[in-house]
C-alpha positions as CSV (number, residue, x, y, z in Angstrom):
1,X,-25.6,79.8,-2.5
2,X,-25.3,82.8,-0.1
3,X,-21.6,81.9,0.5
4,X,-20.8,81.7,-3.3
5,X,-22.5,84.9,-3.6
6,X,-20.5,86.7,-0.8
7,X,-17.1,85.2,-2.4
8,X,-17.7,86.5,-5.2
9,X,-18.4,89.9,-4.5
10,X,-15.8,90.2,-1.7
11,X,-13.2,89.0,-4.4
12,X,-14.3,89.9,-8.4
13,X,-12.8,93.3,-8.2
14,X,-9.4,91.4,-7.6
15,X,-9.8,89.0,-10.2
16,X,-10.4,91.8,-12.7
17,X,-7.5,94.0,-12.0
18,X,-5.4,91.0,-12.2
19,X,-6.8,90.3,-15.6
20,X,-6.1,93.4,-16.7
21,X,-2.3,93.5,-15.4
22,X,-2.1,91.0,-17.3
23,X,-3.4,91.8,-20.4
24,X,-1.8,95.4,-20.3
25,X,1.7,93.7,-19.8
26,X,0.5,91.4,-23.1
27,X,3.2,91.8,-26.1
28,X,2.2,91.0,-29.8
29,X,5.2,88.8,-29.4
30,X,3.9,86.7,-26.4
31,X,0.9,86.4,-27.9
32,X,2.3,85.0,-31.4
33,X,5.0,82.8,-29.5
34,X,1.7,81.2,-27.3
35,X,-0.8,80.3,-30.2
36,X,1.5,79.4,-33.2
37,X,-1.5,78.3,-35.1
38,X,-3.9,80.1,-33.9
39,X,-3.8,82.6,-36.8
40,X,-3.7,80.5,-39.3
41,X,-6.7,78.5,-38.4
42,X,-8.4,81.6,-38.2
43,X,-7.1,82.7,-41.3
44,X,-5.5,86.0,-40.3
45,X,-3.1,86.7,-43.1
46,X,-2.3,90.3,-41.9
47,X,-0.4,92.0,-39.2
48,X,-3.3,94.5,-39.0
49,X,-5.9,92.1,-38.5
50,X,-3.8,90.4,-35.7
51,X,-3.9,93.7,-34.1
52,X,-8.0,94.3,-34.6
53,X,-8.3,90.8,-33.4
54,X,-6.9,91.0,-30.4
55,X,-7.8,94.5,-29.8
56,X,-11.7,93.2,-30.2
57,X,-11.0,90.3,-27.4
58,X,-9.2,92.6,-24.4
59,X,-12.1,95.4,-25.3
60,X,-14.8,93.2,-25.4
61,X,-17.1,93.2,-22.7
């Protein structure tokens, strides 16, 4: 258990910053083209609420 522990603390500040590359180089069209039906199973009718949605996942903590 020591050794899990000591990975993960030598290496969850680079799997963070990664995340967050990722996510700040995220465009409203990637993430429309990668979950066609995602919206509609979640019932998001509007653009705006797309935007609060996603907003409320990448801010979440």
């Amino acid at each position: 258990m020591d050794k899990v522990c000591h990975y993960v603390n030598e290496n969850i500040i680079q799997f963070h910053e990664s995340r967050i590359t990722i996510l700040s180089r995220l465009t409203l069209n990637q993430l429309l083209k990668n979950n066609p039906y995602l919206f509609q199973a979640k019932n998001i009718t509007k653009a705006s609420a797309v935007i609060e949605e996603t907003w409320e996942f990448v801010t979440a903590k």
